[in-house]
C-alpha positions as CSV (number, residue, x, y, z in Angstrom):
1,X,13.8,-20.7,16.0
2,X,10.8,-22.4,16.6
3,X,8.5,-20.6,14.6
4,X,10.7,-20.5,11.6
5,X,11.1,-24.3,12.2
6,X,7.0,-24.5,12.1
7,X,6.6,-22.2,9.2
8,X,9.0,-24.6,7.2
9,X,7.5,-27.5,8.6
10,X,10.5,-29.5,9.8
11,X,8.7,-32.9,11.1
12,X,8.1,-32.6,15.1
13,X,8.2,-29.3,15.1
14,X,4.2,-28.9,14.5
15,X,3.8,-27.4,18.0
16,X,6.6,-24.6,17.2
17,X,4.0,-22.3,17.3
18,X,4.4,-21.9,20.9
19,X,7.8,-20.2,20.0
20,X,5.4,-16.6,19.6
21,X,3.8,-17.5,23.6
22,X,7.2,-17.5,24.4
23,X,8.1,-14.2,22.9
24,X,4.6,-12.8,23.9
25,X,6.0,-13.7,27.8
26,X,10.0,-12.2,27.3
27,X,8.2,-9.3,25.2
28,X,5.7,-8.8,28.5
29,X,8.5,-8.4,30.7
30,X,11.1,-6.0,28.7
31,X,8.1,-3.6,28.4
32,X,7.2,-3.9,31.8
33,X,10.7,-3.2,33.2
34,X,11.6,-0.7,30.9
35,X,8.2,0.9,32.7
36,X,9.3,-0.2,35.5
37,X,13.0,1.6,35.3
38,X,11.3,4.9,33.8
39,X,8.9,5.2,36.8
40,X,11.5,4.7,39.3
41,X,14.0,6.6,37.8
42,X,11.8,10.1,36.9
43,X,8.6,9.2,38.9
44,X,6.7,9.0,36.6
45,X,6.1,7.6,32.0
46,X,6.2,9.9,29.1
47,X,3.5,8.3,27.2
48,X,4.6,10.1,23.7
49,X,8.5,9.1,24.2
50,X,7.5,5.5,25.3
51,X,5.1,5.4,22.2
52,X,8.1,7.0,19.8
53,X,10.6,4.6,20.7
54,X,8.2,1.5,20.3
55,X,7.3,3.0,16.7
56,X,10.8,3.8,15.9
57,X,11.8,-0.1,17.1
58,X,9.0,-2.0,14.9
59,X,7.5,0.2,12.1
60,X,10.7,0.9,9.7
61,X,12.3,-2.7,9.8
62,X,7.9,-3.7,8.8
63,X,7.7,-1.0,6.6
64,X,10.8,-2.9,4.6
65,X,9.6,-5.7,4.4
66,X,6.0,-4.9,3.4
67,X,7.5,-1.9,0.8
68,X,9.3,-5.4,-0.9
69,X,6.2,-7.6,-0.6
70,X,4.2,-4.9,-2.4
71,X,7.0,-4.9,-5.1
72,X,7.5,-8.8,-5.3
73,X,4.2,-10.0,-4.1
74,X,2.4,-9.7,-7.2
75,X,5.0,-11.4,-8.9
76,X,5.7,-14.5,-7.0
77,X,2.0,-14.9,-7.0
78,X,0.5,-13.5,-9.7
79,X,-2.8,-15.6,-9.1
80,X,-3.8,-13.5,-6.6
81,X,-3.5,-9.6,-8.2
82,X,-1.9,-6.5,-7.3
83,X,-4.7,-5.2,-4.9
84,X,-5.2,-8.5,-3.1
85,X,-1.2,-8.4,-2.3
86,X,-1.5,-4.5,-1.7
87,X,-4.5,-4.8,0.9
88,X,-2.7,-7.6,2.6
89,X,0.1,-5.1,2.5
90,X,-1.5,-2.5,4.2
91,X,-3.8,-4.5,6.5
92,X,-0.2,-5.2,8.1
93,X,1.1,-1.7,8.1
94,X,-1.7,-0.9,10.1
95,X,-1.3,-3.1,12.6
96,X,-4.6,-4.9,12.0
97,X,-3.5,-8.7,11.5
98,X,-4.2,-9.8,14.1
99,X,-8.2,-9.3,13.7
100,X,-7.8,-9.6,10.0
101,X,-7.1,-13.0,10.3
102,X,-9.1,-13.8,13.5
103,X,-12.1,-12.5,11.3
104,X,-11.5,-11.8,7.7
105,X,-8.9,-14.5,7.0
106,X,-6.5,-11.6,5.6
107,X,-3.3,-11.1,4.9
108,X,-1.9,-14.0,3.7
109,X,1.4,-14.6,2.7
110,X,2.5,-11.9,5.7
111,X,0.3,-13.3,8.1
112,X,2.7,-13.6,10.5
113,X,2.4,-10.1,11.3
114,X,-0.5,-10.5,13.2
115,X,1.8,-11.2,16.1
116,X,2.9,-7.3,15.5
117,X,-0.7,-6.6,15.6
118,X,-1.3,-7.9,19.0
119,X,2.3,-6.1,20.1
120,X,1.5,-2.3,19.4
121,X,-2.2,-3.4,20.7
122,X,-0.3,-4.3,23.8
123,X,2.1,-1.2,24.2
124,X,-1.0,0.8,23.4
125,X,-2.5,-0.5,26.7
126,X,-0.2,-1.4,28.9
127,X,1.4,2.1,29.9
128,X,-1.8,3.1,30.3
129,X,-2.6,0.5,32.8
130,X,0.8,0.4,34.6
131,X,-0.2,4.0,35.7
132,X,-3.0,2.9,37.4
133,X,-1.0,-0.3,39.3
134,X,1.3,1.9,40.0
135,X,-1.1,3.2,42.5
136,X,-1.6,0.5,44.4
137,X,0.8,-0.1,47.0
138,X,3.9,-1.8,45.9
139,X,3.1,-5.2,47.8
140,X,0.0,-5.7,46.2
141,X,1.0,-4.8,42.7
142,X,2.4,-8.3,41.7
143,X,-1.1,-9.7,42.9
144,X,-3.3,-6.9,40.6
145,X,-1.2,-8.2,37.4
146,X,-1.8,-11.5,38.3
147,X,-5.4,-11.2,38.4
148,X,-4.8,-9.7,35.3
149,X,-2.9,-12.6,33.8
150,X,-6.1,-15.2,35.1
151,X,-8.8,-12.5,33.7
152,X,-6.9,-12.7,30.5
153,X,-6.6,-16.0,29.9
154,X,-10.2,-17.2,31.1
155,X,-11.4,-14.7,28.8
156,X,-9.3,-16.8,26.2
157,X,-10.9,-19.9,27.3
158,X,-14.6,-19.3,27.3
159,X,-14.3,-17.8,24.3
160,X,-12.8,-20.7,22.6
161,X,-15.7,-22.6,24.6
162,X,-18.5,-20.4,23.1
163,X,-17.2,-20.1,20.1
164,X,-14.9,-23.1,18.6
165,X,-13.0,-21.4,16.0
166,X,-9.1,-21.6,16.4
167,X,-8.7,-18.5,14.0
168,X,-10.9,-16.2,15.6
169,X,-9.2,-17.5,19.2
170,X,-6.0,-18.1,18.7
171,X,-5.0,-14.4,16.6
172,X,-6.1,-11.6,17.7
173,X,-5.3,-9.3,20.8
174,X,-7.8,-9.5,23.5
175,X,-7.3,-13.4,23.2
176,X,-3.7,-13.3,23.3
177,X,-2.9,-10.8,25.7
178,X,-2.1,-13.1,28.6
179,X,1.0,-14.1,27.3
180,X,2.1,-10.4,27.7
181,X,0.0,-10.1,30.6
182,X,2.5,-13.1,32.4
183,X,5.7,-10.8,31.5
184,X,4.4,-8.5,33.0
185,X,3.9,-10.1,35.9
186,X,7.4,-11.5,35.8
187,X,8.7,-7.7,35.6
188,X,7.2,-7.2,39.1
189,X,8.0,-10.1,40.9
190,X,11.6,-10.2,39.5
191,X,12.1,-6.7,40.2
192,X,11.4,-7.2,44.2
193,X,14.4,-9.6,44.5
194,X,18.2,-8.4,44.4
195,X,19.4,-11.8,42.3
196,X,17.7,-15.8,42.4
197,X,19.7,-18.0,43.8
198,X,21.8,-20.0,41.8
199,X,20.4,-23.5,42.7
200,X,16.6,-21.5,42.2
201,X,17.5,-20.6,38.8
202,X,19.2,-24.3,37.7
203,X,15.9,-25.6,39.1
204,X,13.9,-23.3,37.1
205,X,15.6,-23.6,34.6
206,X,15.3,-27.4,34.2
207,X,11.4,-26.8,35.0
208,X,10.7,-24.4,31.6
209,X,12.9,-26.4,29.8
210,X,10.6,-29.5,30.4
211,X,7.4,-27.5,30.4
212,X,8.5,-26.3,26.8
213,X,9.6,-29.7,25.4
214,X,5.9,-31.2,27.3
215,X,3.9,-28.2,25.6
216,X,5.5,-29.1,22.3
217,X,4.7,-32.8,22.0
218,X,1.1,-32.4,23.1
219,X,0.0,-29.7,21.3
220,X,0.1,-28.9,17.7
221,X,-2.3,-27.3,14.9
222,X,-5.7,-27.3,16.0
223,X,-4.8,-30.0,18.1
224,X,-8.0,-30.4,21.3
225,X,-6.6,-28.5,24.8
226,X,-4.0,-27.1,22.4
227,X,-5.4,-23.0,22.4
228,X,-6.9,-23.6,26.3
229,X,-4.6,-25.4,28.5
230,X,-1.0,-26.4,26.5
231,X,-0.6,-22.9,25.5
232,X,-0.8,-21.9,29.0
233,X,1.5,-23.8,29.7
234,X,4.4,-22.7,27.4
235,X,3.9,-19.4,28.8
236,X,5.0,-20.6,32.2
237,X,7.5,-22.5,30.2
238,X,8.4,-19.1,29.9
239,X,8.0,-17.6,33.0
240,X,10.2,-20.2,34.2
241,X,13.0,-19.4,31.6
242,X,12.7,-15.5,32.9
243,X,13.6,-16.8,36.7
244,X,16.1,-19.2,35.6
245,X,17.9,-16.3,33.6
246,X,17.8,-14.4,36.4
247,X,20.5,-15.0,37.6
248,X,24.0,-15.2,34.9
249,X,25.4,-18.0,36.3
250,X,22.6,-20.9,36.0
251,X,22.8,-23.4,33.4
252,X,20.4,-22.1,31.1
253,X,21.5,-18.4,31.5
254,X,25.4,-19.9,30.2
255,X,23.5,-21.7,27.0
256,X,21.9,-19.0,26.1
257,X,25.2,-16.7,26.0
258,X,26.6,-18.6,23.5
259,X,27.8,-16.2,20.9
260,X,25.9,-17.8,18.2
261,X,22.6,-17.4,20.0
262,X,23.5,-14.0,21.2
263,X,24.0,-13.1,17.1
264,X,20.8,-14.6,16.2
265,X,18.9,-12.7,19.1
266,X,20.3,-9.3,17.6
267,X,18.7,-9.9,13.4
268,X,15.6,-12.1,15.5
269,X,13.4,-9.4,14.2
270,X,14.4,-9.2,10.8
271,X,14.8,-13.3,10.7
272,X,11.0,-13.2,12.0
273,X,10.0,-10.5,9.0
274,X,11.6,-11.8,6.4
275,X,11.4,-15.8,6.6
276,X,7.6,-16.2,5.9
277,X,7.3,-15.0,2.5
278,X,10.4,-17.1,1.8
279,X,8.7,-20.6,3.9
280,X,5.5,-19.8,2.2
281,X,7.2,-19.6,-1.6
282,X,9.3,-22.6,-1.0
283,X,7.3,-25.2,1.2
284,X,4.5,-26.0,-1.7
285,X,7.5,-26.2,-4.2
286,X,10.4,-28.1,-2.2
287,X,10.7,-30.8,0.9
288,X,11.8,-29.3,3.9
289,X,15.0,-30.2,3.8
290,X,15.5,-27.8,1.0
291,X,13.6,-25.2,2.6
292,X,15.0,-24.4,5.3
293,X,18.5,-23.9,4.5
294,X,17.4,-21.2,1.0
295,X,14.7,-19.8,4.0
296,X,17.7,-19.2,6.4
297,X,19.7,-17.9,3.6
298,X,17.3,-15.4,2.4
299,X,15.9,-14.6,6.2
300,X,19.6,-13.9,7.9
301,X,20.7,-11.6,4.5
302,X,17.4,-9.4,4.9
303,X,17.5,-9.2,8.6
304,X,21.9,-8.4,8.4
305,X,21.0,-5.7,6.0
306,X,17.5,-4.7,8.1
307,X,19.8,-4.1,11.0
308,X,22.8,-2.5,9.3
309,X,20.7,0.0,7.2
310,X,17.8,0.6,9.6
311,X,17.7,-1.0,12.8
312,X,21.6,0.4,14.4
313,X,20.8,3.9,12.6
314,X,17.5,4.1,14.8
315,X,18.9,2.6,18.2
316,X,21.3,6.1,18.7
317,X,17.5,8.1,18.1
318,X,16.1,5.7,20.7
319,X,18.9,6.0,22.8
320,X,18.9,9.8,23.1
321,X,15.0,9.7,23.6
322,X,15.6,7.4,26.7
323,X,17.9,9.4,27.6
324,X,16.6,12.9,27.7
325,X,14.6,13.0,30.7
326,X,17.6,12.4,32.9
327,X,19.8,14.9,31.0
328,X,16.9,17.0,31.4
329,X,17.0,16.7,34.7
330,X,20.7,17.0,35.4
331,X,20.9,20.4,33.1
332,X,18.0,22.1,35.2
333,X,19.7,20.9,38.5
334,X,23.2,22.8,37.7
335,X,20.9,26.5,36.8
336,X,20.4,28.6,39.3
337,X,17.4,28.4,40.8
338,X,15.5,32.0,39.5
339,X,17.0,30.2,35.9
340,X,15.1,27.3,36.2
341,X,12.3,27.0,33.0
342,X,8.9,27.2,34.4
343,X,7.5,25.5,31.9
């Protein structure tokens, strides 16, 4: 909600960028604890399951979109030529965004899938590097990530120092990874404790809630300390959302339940795919206030008909692949033991 609310400029909302940190942190954490689940459930990750479902979640519902743009793109902005529209096209089905537009400036009017970019960087990584923590004793796991999380986003700051370029900081993986990083770390700690206490989570709660509305007001577009120390910030925003959601019963946990929310969580995906096109068509041509309602319109149809035609047909294929190392298990368990595959 923020982002879109950025992308169509709504006055105030010039820090809504910090909407992605946000879903860089909550994106940080499902991964983690789905890890997390696997490992203590079989002992162990498939790498090429883990690496199907992720593909299976984010590459159809992108390849949509990016199969329209290539269609539409040329028409809706004809100053710019098919192969212009068709490179930006498939700089974004490969995943490469994020350094397009750190380095090259490219894509354009589907930027915002740089944010993908950084993501499949991310699950490319991570498993990889869970393995290894996994190692470690349990106690000092939470510590290892952490160090992690400051390694990350130092790296972030001197680079912004050395080199004070917002693009080339603020889009591209190895800068951004600190956000997902933080989830991470969020998976661990949250994992060692049975439920947060109820007056914890209210607390918490009340603390990201400020933290958010703080990083918003201060820091905007290329605004100074914005990229080094208010983005850090919103991701503890964040963090401090994850431990006030923790527990079901907290204030901010009941908000976020409302059924409306709850709907708009389910198409978030398709909203995210499908509204910048639509904000960058209708922003140079109409005030916001007419933006943003024909943006919704246009976002929520694509992303109701992204979920019905591609997204709930792909979750039963996901679902069996998650699946199939515990019925795997149970199956070999009931042969008799000379019956049992060696393989």
């Amino acid at each position: 909600m923020l982002v879109v609310s950025d992308h169509c400029r709504i006055p105030g909302f010039d820090g809504g960028f910090y909407g992605v940190d946000l879903f860089f942190v909550l994106s940080g954490y499902l991964i983690t604890r789905l890890l997390i689940d696997e490992h203590r459930d079989s002992g162990g990750v498939d790498l090429p399951r883990f690496y199907i479902r992720r593909i299976l979640r984010l590459t159809p519902p992108l390849l949509a979109l990016l199969a329209a743009y290539a269609v539409f793109g040329p028409i809706l902005w004809p100053q710019f030529g098919v192969w212009w529209h068709w490179r930006d096209a498939a700089l974004a089905a490969l995943y490469v965004s994020d350094y397009g537009r750190a380095f090259w400036e490219m894509p354009h009017i589907v930027q915002h899938t740089w944010s993908l970019g950084v993501e499949e960087h991310f699950y490319l990584v991570w498993p990889l590097a869970f393995l290894l923590l996994m190692r470690l004793p349990a106690r000092w796991r939470p510590a290892a990530v952490f160090g992690l999380f400051a390694a990350a986003t130092a790296w972030r700051m001197a680079w912004y120092v050395d080199v004070p370029d917002w693009p080339s900081t603020y889009f591209r993986f190895d800068t951004r990874m600190a956000g997902l990083t933080l989830g991470g770390l969020m998976a661990f700690v949250l994992g060692r404790v049975e439920h947060v206490p109820q007056r914890l989570a209210n607390l918490s709660g009340v603390v990201g809630t400020v933290a958010l509305v703080l990083a918003l007001s201060i820091g905007g577009w290329h605004v100074e300390g914005a990229i080094e120390w208010t983005m850090t910030l919103a991701q503890f925003a964040a963090a401090a959302i994850l431990i006030a959601t923790a527990n079901p019963d907290s204030w901010l946990s009941r908000c976020l339940s409302v059924p409306p929310l709850v709907a708009f969580g389910v198409l978030s995906y398709g909203v995210y795919l499908w509204h910048y096109p639509a904000a960058v068509f209708f922003r140079g041509r109409l005030p916001w206030f007419e933006t943003v309602p024909l943006v919704l319109a246009i976002a929520f149809l694509a992303a109701t008909m992204n979920h019905m035609l591609i997204e709930r047909p792909l979750q039963g294929v996901r679902r069996n692949l998650k699946l199939r190392p515990q019925r795997e298990a149970e199956a070999e368990a009931a042969l008799p033991v000379n019956a049992a595959p060696s393989g």
